[in-house]
PDB file of N, CA, C and O in Angstrom:
ATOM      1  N   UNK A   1     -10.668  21.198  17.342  1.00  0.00           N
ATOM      2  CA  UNK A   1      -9.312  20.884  17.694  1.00  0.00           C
ATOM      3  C   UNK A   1      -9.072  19.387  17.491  1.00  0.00           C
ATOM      4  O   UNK A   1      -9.876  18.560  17.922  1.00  0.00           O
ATOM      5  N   UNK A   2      -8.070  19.077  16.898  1.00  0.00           N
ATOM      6  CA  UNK A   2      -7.809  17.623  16.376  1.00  0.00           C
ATOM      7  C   UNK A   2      -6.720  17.183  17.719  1.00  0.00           C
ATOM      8  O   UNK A   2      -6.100  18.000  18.400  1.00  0.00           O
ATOM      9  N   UNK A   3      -6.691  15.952  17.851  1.00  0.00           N
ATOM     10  CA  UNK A   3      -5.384  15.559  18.721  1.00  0.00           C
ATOM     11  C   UNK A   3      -4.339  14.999  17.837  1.00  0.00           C
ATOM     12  O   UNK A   3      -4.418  14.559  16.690  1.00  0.00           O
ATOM     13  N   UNK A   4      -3.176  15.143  18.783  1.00  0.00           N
ATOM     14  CA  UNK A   4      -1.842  15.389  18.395  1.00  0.00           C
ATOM     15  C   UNK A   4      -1.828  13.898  17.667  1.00  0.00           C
ATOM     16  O   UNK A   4      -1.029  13.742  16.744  1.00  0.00           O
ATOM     17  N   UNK A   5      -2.733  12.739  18.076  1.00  0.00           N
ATOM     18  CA  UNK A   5      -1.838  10.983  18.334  1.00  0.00           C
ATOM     19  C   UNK A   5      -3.357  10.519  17.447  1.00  0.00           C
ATOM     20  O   UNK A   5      -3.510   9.369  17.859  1.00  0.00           O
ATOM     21  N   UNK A   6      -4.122  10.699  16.811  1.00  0.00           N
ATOM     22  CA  UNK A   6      -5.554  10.292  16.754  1.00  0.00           C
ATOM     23  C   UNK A   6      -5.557   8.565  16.977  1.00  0.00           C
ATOM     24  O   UNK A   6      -4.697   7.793  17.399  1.00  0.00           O
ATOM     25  N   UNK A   7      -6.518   8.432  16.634  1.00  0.00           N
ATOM     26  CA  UNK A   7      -6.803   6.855  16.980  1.00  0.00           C
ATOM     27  C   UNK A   7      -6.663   6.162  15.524  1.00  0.00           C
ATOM     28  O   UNK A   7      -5.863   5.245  15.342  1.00  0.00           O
ATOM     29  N   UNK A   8      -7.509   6.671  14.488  1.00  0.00           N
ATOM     30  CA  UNK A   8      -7.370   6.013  12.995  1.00  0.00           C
ATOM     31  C   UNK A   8      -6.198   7.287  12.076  1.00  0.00           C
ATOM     32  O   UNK A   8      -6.277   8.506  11.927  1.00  0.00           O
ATOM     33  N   UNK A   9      -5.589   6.663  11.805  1.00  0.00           N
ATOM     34  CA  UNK A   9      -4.447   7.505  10.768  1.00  0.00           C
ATOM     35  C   UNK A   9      -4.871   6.419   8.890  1.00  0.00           C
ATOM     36  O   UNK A   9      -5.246   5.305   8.526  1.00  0.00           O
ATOM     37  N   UNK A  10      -4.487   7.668   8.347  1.00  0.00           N
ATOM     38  CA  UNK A  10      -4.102   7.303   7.153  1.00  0.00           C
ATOM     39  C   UNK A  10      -3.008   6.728   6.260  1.00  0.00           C
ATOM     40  O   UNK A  10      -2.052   7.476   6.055  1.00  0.00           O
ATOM     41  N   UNK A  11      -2.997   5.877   5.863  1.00  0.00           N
ATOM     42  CA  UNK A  11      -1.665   5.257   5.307  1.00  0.00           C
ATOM     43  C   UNK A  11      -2.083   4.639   3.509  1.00  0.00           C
ATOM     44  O   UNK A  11      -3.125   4.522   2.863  1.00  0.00           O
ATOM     45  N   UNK A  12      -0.740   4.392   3.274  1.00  0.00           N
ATOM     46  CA  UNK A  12      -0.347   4.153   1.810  1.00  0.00           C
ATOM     47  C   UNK A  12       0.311   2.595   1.783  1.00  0.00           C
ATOM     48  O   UNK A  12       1.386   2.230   2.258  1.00  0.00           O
ATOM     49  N   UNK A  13      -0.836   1.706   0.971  1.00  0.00           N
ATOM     50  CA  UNK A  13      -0.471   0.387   0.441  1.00  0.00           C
ATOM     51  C   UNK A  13       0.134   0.694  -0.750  1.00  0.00           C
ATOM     52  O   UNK A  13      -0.096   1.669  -1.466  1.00  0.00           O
ATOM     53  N   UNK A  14       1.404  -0.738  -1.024  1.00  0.00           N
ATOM     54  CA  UNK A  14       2.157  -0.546  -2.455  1.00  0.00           C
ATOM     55  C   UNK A  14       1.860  -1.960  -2.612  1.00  0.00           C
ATOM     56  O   UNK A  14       1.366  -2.789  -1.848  1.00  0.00           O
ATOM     57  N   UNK A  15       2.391  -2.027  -4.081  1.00  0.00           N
ATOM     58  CA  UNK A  15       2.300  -3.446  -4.291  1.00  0.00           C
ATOM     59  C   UNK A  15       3.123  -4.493  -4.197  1.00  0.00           C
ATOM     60  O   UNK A  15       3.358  -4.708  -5.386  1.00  0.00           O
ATOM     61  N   UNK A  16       3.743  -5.319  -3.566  1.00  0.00           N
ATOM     62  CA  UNK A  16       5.179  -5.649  -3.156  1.00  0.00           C
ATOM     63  C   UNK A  16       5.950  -6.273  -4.844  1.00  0.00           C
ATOM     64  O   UNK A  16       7.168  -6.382  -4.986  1.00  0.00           O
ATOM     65  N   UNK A  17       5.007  -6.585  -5.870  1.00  0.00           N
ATOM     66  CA  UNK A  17       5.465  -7.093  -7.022  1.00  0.00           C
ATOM     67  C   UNK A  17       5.238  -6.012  -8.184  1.00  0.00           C
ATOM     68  O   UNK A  17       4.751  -6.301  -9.277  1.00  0.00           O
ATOM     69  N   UNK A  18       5.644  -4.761  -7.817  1.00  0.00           N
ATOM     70  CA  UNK A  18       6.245  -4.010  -8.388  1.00  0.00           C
ATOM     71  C   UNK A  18       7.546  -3.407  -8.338  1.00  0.00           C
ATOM     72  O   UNK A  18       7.852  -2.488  -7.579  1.00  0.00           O
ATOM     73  N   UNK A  19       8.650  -4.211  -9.561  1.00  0.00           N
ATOM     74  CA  UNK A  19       9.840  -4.243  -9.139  1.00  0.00           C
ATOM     75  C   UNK A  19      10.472  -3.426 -10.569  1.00  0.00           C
ATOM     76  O   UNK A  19      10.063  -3.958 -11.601  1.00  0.00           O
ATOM     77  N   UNK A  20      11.098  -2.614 -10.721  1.00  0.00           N
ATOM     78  CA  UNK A  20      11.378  -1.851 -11.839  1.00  0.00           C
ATOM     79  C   UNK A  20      12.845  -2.741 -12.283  1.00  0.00           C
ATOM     80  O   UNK A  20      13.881  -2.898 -11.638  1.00  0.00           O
ATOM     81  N   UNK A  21      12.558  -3.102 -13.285  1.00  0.00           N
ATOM     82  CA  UNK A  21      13.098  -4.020 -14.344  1.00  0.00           C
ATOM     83  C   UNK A  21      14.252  -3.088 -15.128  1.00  0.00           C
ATOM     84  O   UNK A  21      13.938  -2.062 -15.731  1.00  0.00           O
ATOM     85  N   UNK A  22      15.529  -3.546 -15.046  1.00  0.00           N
ATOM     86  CA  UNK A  22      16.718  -2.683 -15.984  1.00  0.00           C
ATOM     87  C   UNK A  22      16.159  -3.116 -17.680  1.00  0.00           C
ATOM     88  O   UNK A  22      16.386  -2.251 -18.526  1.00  0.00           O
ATOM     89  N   UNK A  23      15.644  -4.061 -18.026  1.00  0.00           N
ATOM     90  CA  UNK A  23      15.578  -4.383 -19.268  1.00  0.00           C
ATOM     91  C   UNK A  23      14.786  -3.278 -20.464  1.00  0.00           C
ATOM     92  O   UNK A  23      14.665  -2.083 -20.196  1.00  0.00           O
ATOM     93  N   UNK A  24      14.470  -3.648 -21.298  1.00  0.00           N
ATOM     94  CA  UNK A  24      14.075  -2.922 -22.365  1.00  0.00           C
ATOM     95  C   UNK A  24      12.445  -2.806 -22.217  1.00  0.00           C
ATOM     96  O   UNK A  24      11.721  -2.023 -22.831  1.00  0.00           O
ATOM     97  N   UNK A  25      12.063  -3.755 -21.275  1.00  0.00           N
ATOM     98  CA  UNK A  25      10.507  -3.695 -20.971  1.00  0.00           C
ATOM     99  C   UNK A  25      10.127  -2.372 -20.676  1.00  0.00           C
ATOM    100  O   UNK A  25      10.895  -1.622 -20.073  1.00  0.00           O
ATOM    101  N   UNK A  26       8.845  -1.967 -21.102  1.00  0.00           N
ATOM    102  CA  UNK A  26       8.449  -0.556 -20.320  1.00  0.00           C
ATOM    103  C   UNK A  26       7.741  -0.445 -19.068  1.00  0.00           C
ATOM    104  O   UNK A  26       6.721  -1.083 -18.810  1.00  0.00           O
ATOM    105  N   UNK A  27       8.248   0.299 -18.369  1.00  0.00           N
ATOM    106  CA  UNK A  27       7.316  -0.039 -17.054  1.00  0.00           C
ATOM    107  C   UNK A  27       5.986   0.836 -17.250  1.00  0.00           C
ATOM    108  O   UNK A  27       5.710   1.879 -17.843  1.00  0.00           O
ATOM    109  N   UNK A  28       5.381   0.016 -16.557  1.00  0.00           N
ATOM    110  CA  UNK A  28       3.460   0.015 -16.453  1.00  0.00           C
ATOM    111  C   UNK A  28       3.101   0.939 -15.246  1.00  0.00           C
ATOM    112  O   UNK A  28       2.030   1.542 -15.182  1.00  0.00           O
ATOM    113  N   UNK A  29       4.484   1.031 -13.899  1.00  0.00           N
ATOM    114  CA  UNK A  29       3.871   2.391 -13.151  1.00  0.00           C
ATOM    115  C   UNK A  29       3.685   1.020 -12.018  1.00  0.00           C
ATOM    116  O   UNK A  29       3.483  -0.166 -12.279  1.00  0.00           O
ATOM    117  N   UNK A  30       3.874   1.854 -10.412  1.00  0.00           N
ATOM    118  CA  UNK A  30       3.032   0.969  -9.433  1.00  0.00           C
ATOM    119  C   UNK A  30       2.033   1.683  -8.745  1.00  0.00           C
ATOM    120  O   UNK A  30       1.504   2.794  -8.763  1.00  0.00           O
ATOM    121  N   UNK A  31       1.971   0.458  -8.039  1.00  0.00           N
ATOM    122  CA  UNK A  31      -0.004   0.239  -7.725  1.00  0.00           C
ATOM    123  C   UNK A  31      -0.319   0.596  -5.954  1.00  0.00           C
ATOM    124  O   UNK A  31      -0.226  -0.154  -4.982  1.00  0.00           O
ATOM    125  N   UNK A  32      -0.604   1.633  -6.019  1.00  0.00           N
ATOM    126  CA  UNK A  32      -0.482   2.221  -4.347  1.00  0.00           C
ATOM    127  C   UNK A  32      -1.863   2.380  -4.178  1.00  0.00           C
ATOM    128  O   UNK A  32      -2.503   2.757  -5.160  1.00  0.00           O
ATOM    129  N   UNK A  33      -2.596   2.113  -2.856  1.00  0.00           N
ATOM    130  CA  UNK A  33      -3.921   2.284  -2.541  1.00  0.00           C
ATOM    131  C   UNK A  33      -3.641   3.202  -1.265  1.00  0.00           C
ATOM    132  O   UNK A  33      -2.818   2.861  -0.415  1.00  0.00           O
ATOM    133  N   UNK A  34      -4.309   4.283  -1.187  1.00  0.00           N
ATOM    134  CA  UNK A  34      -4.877   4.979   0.512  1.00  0.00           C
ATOM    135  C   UNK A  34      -5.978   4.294   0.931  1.00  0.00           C
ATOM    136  O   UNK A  34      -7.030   4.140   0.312  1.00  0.00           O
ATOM    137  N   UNK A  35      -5.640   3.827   2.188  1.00  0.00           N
ATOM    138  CA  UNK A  35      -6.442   3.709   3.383  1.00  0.00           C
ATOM    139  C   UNK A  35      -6.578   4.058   4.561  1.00  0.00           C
ATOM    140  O   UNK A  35      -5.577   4.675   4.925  1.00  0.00           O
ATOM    141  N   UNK A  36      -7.440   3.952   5.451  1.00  0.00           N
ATOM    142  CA  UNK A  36      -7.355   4.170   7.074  1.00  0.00           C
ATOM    143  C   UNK A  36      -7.443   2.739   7.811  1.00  0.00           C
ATOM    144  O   UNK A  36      -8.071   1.782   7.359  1.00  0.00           O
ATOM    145  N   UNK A  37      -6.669   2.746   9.092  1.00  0.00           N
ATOM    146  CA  UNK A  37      -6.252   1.426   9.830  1.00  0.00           C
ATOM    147  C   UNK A  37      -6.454   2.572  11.474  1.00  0.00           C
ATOM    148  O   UNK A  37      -6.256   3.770  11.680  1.00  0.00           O
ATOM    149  N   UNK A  38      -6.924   1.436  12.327  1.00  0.00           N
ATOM    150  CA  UNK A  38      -7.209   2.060  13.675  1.00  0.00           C
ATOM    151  C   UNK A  38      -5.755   1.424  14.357  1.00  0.00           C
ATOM    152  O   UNK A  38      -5.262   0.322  14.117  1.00  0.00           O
ATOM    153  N   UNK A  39      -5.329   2.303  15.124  1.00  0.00           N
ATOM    154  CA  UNK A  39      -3.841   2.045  15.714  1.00  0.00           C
ATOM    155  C   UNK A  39      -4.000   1.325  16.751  1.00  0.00           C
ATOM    156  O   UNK A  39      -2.956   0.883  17.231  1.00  0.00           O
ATOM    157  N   UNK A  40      -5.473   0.911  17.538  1.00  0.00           N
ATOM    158  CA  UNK A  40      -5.255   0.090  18.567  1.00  0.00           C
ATOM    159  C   UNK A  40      -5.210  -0.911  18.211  1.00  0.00           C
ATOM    160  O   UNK A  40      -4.410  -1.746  18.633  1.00  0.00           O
ATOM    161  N   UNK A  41      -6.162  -1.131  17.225  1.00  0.00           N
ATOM    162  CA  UNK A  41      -7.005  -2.673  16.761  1.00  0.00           C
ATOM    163  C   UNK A  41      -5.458  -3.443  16.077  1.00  0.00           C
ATOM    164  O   UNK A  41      -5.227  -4.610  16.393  1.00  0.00           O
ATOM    165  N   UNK A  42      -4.415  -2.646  15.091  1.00  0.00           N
ATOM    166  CA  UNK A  42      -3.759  -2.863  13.950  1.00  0.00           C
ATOM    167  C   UNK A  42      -2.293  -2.339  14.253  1.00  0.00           C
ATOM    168  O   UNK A  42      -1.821  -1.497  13.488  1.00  0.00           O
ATOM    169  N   UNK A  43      -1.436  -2.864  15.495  1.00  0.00           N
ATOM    170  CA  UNK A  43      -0.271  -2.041  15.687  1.00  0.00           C
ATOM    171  C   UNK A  43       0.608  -2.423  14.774  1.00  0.00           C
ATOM    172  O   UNK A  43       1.555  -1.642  14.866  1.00  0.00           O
ATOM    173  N   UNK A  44       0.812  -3.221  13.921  1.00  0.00           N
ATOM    174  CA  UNK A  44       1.631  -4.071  12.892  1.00  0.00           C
ATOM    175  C   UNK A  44       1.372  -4.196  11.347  1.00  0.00           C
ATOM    176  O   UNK A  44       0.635  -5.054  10.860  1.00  0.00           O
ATOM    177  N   UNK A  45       1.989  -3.341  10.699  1.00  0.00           N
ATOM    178  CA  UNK A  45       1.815  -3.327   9.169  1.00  0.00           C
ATOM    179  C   UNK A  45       0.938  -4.430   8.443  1.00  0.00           C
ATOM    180  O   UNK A  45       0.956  -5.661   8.462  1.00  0.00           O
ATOM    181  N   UNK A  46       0.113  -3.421   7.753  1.00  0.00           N
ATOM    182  CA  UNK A  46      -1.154  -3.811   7.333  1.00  0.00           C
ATOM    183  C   UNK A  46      -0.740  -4.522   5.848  1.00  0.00           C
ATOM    184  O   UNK A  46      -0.082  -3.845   5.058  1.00  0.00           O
ATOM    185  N   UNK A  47      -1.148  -5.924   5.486  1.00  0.00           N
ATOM    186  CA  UNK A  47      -1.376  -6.512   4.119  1.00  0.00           C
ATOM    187  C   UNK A  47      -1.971  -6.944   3.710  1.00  0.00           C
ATOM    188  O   UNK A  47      -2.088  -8.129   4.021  1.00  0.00           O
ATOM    189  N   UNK A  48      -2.937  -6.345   2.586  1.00  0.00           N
ATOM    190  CA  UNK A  48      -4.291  -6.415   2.205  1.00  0.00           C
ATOM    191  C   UNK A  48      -3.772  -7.106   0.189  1.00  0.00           C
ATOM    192  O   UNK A  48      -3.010  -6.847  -0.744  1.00  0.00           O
ATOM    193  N   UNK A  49      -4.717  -7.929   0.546  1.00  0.00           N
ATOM    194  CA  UNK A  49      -4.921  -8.659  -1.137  1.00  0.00           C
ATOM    195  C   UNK A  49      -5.421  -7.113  -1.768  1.00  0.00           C
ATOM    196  O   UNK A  49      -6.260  -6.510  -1.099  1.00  0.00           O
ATOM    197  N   UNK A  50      -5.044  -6.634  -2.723  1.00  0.00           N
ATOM    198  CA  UNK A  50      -6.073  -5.987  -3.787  1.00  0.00           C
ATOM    199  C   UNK A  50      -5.476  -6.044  -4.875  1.00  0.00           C
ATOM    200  O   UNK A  50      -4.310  -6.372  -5.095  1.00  0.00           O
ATOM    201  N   UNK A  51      -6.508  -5.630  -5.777  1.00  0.00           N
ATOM    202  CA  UNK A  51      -6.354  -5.848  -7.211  1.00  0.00           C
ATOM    203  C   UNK A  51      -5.069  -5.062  -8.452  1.00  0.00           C
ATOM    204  O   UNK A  51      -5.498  -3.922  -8.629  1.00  0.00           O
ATOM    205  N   UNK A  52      -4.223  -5.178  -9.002  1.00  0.00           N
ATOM    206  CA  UNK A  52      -3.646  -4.419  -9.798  1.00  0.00           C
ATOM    207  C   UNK A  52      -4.196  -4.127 -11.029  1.00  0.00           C
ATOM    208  O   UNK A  52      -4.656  -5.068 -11.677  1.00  0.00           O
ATOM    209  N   UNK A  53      -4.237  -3.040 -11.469  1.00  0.00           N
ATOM    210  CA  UNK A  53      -4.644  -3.265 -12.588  1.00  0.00           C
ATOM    211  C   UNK A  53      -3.478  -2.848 -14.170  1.00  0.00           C
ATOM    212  O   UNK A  53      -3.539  -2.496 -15.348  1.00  0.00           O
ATOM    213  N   UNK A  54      -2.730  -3.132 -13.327  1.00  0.00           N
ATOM    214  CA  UNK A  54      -1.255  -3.023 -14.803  1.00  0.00           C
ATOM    215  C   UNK A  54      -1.401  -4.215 -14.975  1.00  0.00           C
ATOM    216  O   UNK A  54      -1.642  -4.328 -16.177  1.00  0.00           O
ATOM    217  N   UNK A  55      -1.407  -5.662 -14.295  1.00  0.00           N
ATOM    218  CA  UNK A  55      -1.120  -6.619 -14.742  1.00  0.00           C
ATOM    219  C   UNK A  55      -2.452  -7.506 -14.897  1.00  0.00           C
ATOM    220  O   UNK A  55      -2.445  -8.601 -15.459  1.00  0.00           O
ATOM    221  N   UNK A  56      -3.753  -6.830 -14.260  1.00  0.00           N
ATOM    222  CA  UNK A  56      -4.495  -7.479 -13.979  1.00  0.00           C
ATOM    223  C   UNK A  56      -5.057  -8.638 -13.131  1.00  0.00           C
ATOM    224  O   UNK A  56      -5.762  -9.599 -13.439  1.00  0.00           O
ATOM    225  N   UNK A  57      -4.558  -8.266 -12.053  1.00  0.00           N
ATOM    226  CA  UNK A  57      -4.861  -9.127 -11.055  1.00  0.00           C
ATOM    227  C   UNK A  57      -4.347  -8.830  -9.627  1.00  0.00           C
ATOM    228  O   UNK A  57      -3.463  -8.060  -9.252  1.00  0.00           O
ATOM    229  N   UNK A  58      -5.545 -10.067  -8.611  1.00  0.00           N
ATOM    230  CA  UNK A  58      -4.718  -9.657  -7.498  1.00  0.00           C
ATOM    231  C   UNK A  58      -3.203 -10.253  -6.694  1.00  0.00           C
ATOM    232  O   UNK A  58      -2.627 -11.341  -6.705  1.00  0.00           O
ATOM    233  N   UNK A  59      -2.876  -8.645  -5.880  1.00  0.00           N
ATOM    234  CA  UNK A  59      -1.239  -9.255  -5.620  1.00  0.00           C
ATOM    235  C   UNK A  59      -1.696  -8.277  -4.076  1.00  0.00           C
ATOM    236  O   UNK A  59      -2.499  -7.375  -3.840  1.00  0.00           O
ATOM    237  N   UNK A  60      -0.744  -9.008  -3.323  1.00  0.00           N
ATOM    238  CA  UNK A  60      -0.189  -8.542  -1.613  1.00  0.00           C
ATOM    239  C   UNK A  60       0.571  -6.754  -2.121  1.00  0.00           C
ATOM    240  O   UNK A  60       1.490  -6.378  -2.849  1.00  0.00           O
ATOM    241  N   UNK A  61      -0.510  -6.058  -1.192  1.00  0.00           N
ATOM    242  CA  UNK A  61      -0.400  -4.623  -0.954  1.00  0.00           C
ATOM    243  C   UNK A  61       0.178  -4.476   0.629  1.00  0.00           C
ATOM    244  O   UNK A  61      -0.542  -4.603   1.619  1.00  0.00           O
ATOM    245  N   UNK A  62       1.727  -4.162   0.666  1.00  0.00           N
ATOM    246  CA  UNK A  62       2.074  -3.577   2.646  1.00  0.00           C
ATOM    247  C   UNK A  62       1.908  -2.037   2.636  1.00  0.00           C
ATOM    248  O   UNK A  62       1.921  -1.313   1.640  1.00  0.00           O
ATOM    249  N   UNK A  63       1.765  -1.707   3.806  1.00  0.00           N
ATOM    250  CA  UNK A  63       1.845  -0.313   4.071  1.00  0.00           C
ATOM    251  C   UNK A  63       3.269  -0.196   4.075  1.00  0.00           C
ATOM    252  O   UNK A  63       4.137  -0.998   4.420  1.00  0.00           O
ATOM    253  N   UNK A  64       3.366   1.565   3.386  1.00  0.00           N
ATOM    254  CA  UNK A  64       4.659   1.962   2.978  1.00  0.00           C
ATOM    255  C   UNK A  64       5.036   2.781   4.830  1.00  0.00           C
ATOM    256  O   UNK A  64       4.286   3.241   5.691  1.00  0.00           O
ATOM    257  N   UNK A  65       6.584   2.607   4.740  1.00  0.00           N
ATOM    258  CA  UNK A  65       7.199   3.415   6.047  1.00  0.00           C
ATOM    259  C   UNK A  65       7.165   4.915   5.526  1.00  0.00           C
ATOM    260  O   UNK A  65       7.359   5.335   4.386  1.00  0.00           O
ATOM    261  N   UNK A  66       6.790   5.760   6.969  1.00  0.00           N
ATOM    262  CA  UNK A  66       6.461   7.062   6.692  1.00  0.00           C
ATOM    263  C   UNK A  66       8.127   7.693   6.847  1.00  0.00           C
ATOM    264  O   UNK A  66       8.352   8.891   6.676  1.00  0.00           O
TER     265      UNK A  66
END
């Protein structure tokens, strides 16, 4: 039996500099990571450096609102 509230939940990082461009450029797609964050330790949206790899490099990942 699982509880209703658990303690670690799963969530979805985006990349905040993925911005879809009106121009003729093609878009490359964005850059979302799954992770787990403990809800006591972390009550406040999580932003983790990681790597992109459309542009090659690293950029600021927030957790997306459910």
């Amino acid at each position: 039996m699982t509880k209703t509230k658990d303690i670690r939940i799963t969530i979805c990082l985006e990349c905040t500099e993925c911005v879809q461009r009106e121009t003729d450029e093609r878009s490359r797609g964005i850059s979302r990571y799954t992770t787990r964050k403990n809800r006591r330790n972390t009550p406040t949206r999580l932003e983790l450096k990681k790597y992109r790899p459309y542009c090659y490099k690293n950029t600021i990942h927030k957790e997306l609102k459910k």
